[in-house]
Structure formats: structure tokens, C-alpha cells
C-alpha positions in Angstrom: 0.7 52.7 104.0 -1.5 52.7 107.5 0.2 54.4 109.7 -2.8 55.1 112.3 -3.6 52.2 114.5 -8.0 52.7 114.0 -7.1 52.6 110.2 -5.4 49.4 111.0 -8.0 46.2 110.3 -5.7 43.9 113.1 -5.5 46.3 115.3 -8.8 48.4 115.5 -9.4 46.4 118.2 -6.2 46.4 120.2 -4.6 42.9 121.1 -5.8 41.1 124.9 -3.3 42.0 127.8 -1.0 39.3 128.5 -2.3 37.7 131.2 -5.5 37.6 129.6 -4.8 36.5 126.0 -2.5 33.4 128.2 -6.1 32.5 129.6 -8.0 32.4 126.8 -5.3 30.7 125.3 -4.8 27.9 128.0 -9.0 27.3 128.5 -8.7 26.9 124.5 -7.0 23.9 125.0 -9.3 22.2 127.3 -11.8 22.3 125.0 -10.0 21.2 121.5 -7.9 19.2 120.3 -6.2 18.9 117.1 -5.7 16.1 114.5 -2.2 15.5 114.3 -2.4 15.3 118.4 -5.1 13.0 118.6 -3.4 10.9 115.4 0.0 10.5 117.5 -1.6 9.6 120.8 -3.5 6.7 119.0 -0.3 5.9 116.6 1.5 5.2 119.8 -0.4 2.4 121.1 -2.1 1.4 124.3 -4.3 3.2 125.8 -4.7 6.9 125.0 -6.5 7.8 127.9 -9.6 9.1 125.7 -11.8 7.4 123.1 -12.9 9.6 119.8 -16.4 9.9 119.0 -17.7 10.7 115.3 -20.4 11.9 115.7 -21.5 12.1 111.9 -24.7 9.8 110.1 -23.9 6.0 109.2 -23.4 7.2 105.5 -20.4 9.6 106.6 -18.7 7.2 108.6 -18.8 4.2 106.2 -17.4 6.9 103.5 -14.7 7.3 106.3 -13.8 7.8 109.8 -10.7 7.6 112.2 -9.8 4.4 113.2 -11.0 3.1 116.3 -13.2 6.0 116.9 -16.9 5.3 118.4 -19.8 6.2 116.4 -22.4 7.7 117.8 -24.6 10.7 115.8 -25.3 13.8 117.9 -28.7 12.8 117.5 -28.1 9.8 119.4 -26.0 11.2 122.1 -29.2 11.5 124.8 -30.0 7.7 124.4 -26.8 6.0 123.7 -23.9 7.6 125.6 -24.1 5.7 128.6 -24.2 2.1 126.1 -21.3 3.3 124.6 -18.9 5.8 126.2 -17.4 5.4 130.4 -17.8 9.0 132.0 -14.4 8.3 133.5 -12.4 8.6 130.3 -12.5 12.0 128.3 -14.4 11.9 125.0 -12.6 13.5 121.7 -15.4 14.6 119.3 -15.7 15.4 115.6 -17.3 15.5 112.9 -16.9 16.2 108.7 -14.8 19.3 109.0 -14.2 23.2 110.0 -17.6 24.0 108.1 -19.6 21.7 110.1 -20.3 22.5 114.1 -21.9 19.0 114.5 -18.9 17.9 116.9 -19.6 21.3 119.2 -23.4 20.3 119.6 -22.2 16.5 120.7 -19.4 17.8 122.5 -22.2 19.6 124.2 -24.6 17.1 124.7 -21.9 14.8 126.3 -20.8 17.7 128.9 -24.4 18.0 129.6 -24.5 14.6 130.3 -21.4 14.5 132.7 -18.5 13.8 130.5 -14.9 15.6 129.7 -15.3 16.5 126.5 -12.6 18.3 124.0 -13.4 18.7 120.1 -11.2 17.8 117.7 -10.2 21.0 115.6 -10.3 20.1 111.8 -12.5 17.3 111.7 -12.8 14.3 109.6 -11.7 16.3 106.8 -7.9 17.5 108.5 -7.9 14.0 109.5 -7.8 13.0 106.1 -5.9 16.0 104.5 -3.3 15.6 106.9 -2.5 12.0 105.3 -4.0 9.9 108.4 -5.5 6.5 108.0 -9.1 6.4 108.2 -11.2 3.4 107.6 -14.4 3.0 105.1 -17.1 0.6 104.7 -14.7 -0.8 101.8 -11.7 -1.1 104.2 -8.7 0.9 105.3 -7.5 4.1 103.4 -5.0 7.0 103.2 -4.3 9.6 101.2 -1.3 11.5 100.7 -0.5 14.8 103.3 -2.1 18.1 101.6 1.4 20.5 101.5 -1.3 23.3 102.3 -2.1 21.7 105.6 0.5 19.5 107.1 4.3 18.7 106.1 4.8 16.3 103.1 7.7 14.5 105.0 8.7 15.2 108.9 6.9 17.0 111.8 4.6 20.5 111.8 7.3 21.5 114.7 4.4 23.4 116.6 
């Protein structure tokens, strides 16, 4: 049994004071976004006040990518973001997954260039797991929700 906070691995570094942990917290979400968020704000039509931006190669998004969603490779964010995107709406970025930091460099390269920018936490691959509709060069798919990652029937409730 620990019974000594240093010999404690969670708390060797003692836990943010209130105030600043509610900070951190609050500027957190500014910059993300996560899937089941940005899945109901598109599942409820109209406008959702923000376009999505996959910012993966062509052979990732024809193997899938969120409906709707604007494609335009990191890469290609210096030469094509003012063809594609309006700097007056806010840009939701992502790319293949947790693993991958490919939707932080164009979420980057967009703020750089002037726009609101969030990422979207999970990626293509949460998007999928949670049992979301994506679209593929083939046509429209889904797959059923992943238990280990979002609820098999109802809402998360966070």
C-alpha cells in the first residue's frame, strides 16, 4: 500500500490549484473538439457554424472521411486555404487518429493564416469507432459503435 504522497505515481506531482486547473481546462476547449460533438452538430442540420477539414492524402480520404468535410492535405494548406475555406467561419481539423498529429500541424498552418481553428480529438479513426457515417471512394459506410469507446445504444452522458 502507498501511503506517502512522493511514492504516489498520480500525485508526485501534486494536482493544479483550482482556479488554474479551471483555465487550462476552459482554453482546452478552444482548441479541440471531439467526435461525438462535431457528429451531432452536423446530424442536426443546417448550418453548423464551422466546416471540418481532413487534412489527410487523397488515398486516406477515399478509404474514408466524415461527411461533408473539406479536403485539403496539410501540405496544401499554404496554397489552397483561401480557395477553399472563408476565414469568417471556424475550421474543425483532423486527421487518421490519436497517433497521428497531422490535424495539429494544419490546425497550425490555418491559425497562421488567420483562421479559428479547433482540432478534432480522436480523429478519423474515433469518427469511425464511434459508429459515425463516413463516406469512401466506393460510397457511404458505417460501422457498428466500439463498446470500448462510445455507448452501443444511447448517449456517452458527458
Amino acid at each position: 500500500m502507498i501511503t506517502k504522497t512522493s511514492e504516489n505515481p498520480v500525485l508526485r506531482v501534486a494536482p493544479a490549484a483550482p482556479a488554474e486547473a479551471a483555465a487550462y481546462f476552459r482554453a482546452s476547449l478552444a482548441f479541440h473538439a471531439d467526435v461525438s460533438d462535431v457528429a451531432a452538430a452536423l446530424a442536426a442540420g443546417g448550418d453548423p457554424g464551422f466546416v471540418v477539414v481532413d487534412s489527410r492524402s487523397t488515398e486516406s480520404w477515399d478509404q474514408g472521411h466524415v461527411p461533408g468535410a473539406v479536403h485539403l492535405p496539410t501540405a496544401l494548406v499554404p496554397e489552397q486555404a483561401a480557395q477553399l475555406l472563408d476565414k469568417s467561419v471556424p475550421v474543425v481539423t483532423y486527421c487518421w487518429g490519436p497517433g497521428c498529429n497531422g490535424a495539429t500541424r494544419a490546425a497550425l498552418a490555418l491559425a497562421e493564416l488567420g483562421y479559428q481553428v479547433k482540432e478534432m480529438l480522436g480523429g478519423f479513426e474515433y469518427w469511425a469507432r464511434e459508429g459515425f457515417p463516413y463516406e469512401t471512394w466506393q460510397g457511404p459506410a458505417r460501422h457498428d459503435a466500439d463498446p470500448l469507446t462510445a455507448p452501443v445504444a444511447g448517449e456517452c452522458g458527458c
